[in-house]
C-alpha positions as CSV (number, residue, x, y, z in Angstrom):
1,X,0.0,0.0,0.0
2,X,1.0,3.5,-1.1
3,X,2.0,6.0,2.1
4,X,-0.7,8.3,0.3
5,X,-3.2,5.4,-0.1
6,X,-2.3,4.8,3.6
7,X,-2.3,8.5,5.0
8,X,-6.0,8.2,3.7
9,X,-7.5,5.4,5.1
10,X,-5.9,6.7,8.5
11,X,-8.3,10.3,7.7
12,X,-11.0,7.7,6.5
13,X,-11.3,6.0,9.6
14,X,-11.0,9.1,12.1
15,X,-13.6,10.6,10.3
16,X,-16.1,8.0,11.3
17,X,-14.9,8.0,15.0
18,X,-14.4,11.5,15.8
19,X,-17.6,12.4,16.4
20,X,-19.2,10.4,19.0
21,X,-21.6,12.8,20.5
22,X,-25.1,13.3,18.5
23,X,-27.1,15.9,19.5
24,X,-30.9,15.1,21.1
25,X,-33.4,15.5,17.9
26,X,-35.1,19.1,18.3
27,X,-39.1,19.2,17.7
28,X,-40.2,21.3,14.5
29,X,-43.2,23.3,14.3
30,X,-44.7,24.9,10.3
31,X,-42.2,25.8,8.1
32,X,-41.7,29.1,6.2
33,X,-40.5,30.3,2.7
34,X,-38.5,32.9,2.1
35,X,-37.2,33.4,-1.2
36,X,-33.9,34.9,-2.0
37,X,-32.9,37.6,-5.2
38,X,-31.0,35.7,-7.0
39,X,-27.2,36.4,-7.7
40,X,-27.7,34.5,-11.5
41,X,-27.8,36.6,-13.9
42,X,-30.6,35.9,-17.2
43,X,-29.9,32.9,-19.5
44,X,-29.1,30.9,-16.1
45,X,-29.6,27.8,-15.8
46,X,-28.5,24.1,-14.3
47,X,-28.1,25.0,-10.4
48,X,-27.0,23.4,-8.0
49,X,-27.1,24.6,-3.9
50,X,-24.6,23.1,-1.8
51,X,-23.3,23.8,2.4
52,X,-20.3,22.9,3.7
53,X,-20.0,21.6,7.7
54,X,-20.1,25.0,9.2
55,X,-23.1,26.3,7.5
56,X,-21.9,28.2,4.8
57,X,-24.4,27.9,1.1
58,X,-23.0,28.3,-2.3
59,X,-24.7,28.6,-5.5
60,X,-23.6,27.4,-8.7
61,X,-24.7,27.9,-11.8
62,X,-23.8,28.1,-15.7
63,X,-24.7,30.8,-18.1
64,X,-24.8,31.0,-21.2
65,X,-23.6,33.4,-24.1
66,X,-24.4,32.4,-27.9
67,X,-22.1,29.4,-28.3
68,X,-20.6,29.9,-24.8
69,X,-21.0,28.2,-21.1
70,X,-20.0,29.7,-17.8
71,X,-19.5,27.7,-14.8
72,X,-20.3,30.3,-11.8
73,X,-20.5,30.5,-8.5
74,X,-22.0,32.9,-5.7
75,X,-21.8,32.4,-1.5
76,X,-24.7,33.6,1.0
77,X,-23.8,35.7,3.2
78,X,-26.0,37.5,6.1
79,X,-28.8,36.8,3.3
80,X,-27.2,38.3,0.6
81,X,-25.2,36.5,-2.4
82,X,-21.1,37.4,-2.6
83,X,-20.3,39.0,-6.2
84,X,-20.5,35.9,-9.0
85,X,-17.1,34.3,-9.8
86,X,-16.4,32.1,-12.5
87,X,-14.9,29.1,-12.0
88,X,-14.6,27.6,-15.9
89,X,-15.9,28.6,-19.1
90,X,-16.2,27.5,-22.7
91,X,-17.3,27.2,-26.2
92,X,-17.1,23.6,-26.6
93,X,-18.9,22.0,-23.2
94,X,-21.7,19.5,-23.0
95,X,-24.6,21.3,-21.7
96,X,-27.4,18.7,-21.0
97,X,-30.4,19.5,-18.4
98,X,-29.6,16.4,-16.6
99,X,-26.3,16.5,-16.6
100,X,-24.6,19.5,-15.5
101,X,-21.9,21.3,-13.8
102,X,-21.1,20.8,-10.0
103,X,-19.1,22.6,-6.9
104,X,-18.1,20.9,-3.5
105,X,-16.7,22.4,-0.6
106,X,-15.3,20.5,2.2
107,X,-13.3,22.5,5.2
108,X,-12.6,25.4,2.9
109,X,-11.4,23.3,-0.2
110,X,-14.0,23.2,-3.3
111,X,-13.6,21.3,-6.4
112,X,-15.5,21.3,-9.4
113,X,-16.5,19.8,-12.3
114,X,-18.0,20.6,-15.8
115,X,-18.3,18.3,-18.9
116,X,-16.4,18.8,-22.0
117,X,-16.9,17.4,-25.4
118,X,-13.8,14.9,-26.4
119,X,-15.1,14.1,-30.3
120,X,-17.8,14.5,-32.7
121,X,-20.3,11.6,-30.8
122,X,-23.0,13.5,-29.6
123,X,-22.6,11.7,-26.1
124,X,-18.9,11.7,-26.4
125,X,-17.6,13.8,-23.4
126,X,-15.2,13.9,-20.8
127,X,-15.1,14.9,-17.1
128,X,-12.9,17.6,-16.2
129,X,-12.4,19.3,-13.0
130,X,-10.5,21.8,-11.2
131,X,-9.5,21.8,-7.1
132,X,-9.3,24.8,-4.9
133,X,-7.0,25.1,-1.9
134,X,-7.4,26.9,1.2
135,X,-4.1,27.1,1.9
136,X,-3.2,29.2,-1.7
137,X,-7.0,30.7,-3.1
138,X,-6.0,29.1,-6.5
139,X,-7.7,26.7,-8.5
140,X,-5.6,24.2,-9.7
141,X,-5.6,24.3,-13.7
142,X,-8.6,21.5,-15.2
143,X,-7.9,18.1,-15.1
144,X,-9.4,15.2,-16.6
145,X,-10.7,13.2,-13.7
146,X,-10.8,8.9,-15.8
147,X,-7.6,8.1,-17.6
148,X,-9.5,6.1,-19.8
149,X,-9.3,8.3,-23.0
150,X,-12.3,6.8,-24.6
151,X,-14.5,9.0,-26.2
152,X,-17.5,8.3,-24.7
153,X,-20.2,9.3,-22.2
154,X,-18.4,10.3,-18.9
155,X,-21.1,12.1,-16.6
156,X,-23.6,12.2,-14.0
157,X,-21.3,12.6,-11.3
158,X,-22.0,13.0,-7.3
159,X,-19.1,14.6,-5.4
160,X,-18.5,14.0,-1.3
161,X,-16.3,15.8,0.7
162,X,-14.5,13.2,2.7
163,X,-11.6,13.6,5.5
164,X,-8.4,15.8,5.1
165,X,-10.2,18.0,2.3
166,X,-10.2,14.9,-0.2
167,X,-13.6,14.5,-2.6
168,X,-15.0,11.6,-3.8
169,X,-16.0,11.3,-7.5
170,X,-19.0,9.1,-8.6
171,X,-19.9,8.7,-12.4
172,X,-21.1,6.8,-14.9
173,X,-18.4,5.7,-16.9
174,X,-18.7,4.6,-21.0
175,X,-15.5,3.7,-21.8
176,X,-16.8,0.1,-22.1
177,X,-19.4,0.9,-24.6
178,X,-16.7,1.5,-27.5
179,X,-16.0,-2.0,-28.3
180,X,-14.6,-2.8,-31.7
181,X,-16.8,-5.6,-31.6
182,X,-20.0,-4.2,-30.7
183,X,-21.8,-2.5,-27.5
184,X,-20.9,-2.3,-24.3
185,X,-22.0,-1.6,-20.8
186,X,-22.2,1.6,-18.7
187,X,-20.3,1.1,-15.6
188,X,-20.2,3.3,-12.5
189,X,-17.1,4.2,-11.1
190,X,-15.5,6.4,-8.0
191,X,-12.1,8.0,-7.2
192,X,-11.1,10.1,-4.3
193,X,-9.2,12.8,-5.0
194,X,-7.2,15.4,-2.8
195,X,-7.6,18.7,-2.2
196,X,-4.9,19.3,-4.8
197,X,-6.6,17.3,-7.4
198,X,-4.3,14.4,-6.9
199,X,-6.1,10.5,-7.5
200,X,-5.6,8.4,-4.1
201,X,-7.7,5.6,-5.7
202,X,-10.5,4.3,-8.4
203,X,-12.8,1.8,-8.3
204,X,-15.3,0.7,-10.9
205,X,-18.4,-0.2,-8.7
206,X,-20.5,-2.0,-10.4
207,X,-20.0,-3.6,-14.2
208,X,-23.6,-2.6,-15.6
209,X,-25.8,0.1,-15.2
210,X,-28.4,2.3,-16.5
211,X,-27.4,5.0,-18.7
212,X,-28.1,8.3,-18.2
213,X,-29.4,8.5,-14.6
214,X,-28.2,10.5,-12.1
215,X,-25.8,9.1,-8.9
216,X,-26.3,10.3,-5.2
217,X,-23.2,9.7,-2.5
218,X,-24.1,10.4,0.7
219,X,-21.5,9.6,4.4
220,X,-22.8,7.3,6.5
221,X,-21.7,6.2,10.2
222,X,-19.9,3.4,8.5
223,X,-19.0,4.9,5.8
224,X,-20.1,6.2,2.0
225,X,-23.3,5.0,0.1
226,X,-23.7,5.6,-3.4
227,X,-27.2,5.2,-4.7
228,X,-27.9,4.6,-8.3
229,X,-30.0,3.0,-11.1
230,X,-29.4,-0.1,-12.0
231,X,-29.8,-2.4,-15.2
232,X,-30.0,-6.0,-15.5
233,X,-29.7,-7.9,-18.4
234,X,-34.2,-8.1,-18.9
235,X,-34.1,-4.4,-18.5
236,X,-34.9,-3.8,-15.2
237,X,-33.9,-0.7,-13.5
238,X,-34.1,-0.4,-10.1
239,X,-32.8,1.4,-7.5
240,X,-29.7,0.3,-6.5
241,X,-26.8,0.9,-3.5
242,X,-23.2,0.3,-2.9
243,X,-21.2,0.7,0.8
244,X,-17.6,1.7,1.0
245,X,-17.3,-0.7,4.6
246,X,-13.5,-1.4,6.4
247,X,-11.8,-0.8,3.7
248,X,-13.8,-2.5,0.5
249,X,-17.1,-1.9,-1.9
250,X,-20.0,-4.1,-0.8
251,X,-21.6,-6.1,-3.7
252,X,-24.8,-4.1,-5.5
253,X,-27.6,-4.7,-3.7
254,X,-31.5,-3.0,-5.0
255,X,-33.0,-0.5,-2.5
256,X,-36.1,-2.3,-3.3
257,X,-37.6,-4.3,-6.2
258,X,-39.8,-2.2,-7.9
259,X,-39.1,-4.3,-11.1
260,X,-39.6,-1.8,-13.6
261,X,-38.7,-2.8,-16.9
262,X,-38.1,0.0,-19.9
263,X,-36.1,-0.4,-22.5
264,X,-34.5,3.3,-22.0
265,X,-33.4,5.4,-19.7
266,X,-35.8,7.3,-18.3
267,X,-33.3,10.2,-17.1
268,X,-34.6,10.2,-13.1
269,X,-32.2,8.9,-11.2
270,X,-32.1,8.6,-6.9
271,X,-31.5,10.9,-4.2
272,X,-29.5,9.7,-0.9
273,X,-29.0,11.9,2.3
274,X,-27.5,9.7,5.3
275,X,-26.5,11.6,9.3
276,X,-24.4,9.6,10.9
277,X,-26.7,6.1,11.2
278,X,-30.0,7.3,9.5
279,X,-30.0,7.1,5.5
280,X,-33.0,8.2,3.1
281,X,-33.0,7.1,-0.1
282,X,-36.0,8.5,-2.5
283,X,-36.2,7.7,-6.1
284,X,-39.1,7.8,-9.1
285,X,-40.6,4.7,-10.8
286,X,-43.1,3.8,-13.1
287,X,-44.1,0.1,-13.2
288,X,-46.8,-0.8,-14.4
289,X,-47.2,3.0,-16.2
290,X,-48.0,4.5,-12.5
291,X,-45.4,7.4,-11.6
292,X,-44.5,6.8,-7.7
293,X,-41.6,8.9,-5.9
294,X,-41.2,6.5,-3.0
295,X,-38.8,6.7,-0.2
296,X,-37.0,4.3,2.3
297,X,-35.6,4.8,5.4
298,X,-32.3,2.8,7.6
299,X,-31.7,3.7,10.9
300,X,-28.6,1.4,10.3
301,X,-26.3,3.3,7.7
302,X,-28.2,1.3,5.1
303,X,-27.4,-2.2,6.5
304,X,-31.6,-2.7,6.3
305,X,-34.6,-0.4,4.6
306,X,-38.0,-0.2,5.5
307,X,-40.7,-1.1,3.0
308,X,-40.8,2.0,0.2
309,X,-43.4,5.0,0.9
310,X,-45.5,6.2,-1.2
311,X,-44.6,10.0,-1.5
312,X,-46.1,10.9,-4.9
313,X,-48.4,9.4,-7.4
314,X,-49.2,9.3,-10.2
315,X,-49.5,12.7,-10.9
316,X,-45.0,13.1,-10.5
317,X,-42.4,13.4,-13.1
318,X,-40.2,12.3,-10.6
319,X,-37.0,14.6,-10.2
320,X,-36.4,14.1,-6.7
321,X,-33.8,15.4,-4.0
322,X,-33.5,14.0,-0.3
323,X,-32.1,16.0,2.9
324,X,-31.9,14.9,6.8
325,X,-32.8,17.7,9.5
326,X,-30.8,18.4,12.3
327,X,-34.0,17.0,14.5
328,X,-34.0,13.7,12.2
329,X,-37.0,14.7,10.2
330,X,-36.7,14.2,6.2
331,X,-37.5,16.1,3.5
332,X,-37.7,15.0,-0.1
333,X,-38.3,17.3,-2.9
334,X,-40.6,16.5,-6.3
335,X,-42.2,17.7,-9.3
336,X,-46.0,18.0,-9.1
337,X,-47.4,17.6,-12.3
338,X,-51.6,17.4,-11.3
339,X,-52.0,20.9,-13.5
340,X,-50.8,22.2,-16.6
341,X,-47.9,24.1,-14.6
342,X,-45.9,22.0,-12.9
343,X,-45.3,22.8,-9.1
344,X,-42.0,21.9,-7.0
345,X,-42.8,20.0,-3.6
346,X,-41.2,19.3,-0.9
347,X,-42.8,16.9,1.8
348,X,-41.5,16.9,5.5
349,X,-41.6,13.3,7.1
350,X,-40.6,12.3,10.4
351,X,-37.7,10.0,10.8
352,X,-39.9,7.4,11.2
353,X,-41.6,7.9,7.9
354,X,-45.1,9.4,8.6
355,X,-46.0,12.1,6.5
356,X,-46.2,15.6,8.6
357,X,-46.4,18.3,6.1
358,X,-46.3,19.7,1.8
359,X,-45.3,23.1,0.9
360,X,-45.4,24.2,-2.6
361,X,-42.2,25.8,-3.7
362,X,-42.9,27.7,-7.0
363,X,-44.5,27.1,-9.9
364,X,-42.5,25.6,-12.9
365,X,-42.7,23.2,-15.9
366,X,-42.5,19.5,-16.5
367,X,-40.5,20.2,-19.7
368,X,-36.7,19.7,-20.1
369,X,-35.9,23.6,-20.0
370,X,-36.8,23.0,-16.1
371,X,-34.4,21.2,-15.3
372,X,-33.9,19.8,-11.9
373,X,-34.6,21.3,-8.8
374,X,-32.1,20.9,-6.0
375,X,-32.4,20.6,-2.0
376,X,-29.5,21.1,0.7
377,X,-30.2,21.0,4.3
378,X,-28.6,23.4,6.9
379,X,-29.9,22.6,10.6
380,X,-34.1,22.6,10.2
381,X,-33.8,24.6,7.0
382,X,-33.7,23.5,3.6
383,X,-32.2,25.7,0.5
384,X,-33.7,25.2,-2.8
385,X,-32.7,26.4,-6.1
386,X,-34.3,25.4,-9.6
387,X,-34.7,27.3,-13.1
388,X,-37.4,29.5,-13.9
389,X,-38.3,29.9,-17.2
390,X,-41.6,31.8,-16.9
391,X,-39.4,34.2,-19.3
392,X,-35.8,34.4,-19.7
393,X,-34.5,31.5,-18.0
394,X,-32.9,32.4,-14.6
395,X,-31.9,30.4,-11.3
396,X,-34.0,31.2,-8.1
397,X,-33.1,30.3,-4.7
398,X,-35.5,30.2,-1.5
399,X,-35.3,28.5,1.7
400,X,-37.8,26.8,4.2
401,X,-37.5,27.1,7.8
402,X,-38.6,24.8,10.1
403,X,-39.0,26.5,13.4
């Protein structure tokens, strides 16, 4: 074993041991919205909200110029939004509503990612990423993050800050579907990375997988959980899960068998949110031609799941997002699609699964140009930020407030 490989395991481990205290849940009452102006400019689109430990909430977002993207990023502060700075930009990205841009921060460190085009394929694109140190307020010039050099689909990445200011990488991974003698399979893969950028190690997780759905990492008490959709070889694509545990990947084991079979991806991928032993996992299905969101709950860092929960149906589109309060209440967040305008949701349950409370967000669209609307938790609120595109497209940012 490497002395880097080795240095990390040690942060690994003291991550999971170091905090042995866990504050007494804290009773909720009705939650409030406030809604923030936003620092995106127009033509704004594919946002993403994220917190670090202490608190802090960024903003990313790209906007868009003619032929050209720019990755940007804004912090809250005393409720109001830091001047924009741009992280990346340029003229020959991937820009996909489902797969987008992404920013971390983990103890002052960020990294980011953005997708870049490699050939002519239409779904031939790389992952590139750049890594911000506290320690010199430079980002780190772009890297490529797979050393495959396939062009192919490389995307739908999750990123989670992990101990000593390293990140892990989740994405699904193409280079296997250029064979010269036919099709291959999408595969998911991780890496951990340092603050600098450097690769401390890279696993492919599982060998087949759906194609185009989104992966969700979450840190559990024993350790990371990556959520995706699977794919077996009749079509069925179910949730599935895989656990980082002492030291090794668990095998792929389904969140629950919905047994959905579709012979495409339907572009709806999980949401996981885990504090310390609880884990929520909420995902969208249609078997049987019934939209569900459903949700399941583990009080055991995901070693068992209750039966799934009904959250939405059938009137759904899916879309969702997960978060964990500080008291050990869950939200999950979904698109509403009952009318002809599509309404963001977000229903409170108690840890224990029993529905408390739906708020209405903001009115949207179950179109592409919508996107998908993301949740992050900070103590008994929840930040959300989506795409309005009532007129010129532009990222809004509220939050709800449990008090």
């Amino acid at each position: 074993m490497t002395t880097e490989k080795l240095q990390f395991l040690v942060i690994f481990i003291a991550m999971f041991v170091s905090n042995g205290l866990i504050a007494a849940p804290q009773e909720l009452s009705e939650g409030s919205i406030e809604y923030f102006a936003s620092p995106a400019p127009e033509n704004s689109a594919l946002s993403r909200v994220v917190s670090d430990k202490s608190g802090r909430i960024y903003l990313s977002w790209v906007s868009q110029e003619g032929d050209l993207a720019r990755f940007e990023y804004s912090e809250l502060m005393d409720n109001d939004w830091s001047n924009p700075e741009t992280i990346s930009e340029g003229d020959d990205w991937f820009v996909n509503w489902a797969d987008f841009p992404m920013l971390s921060v983990n103890a002052g460190n960020m990294a980011a990612l953005w997708l870049r085009m490699s050939a002519e394929g239409t779904y031939d694109y790389n992952i590139e990423a750049s890594f911000f140190e506290a320690g010199t307020r430079n980002w780190s010039e772009a890297r490529i993050i797979h050393d495959d050099g396939v062009n192919a689909e490389h995307g739908f990445v999750s990123m989670l800050p992990m101990g000593g200011g390293s990140t892990m990488f989740t994405w699904l991974d193409g280079r296997n579907t250029k064979l010269e003698d036919g099709y291959g399979e999408m595969t998911l893969r991780a890496g951990v990375f340092d603050a600098a950028g450097k690769t401390l190690d890279e696993w492919e997780l599982d060998h087949r997988v759906c194609d185009c759905c989104q992966t969700s990492s979450a840190l559990t008490a024993k350790g990371p959980i990556v959520v995706y959709r699977d794919r077996s070889e009749n079509e069925i694509r179910d949730t599935s899960m895989i656990r980082y545990i002492n030291g090794e990947w668990t095998e792929p084991q389904s969140i629950h068998d919905d047994n959905w079979q579709i012979s495409g991806c339907p572009v709806n991928g999980p949401s996981v949110s885990a504090n310390e032993e609880q884990v929520a996992v909420a995902w969208f299905t249609a078997k049987d031609d019934t939209p569900k969101v459903q949700l399941a709950l583990s009080a055991d860092s995901g070693d068992s799941f209750s039966s799934p929960i009904v959250v939405a149906s059938p009137k759904t589109n899916g879309r969702v997002g997960t978060a964990i309060l500080d008291s050990g209440e869950i939200v999950v967040s979904w698109m509403d699609t009952t009318e002809e305008d599509a309404v963001i949701m977000l229903s409170l349950f108690s840890a224990e699964g029993k529905l408390l409370d739906n708020y209405e967000v903001a009115k949207s669209s179950a179109s592409r140009r919508s996107g998908f609307p993301i949740i992050e938790e900070v103590g008994n609120s929840v930040y959300v930020s989506w795409t309005d595109i009532s007129s010129s497209p532009q990222v809004k940012v509220a939050r709800l407030v449990f008090e």
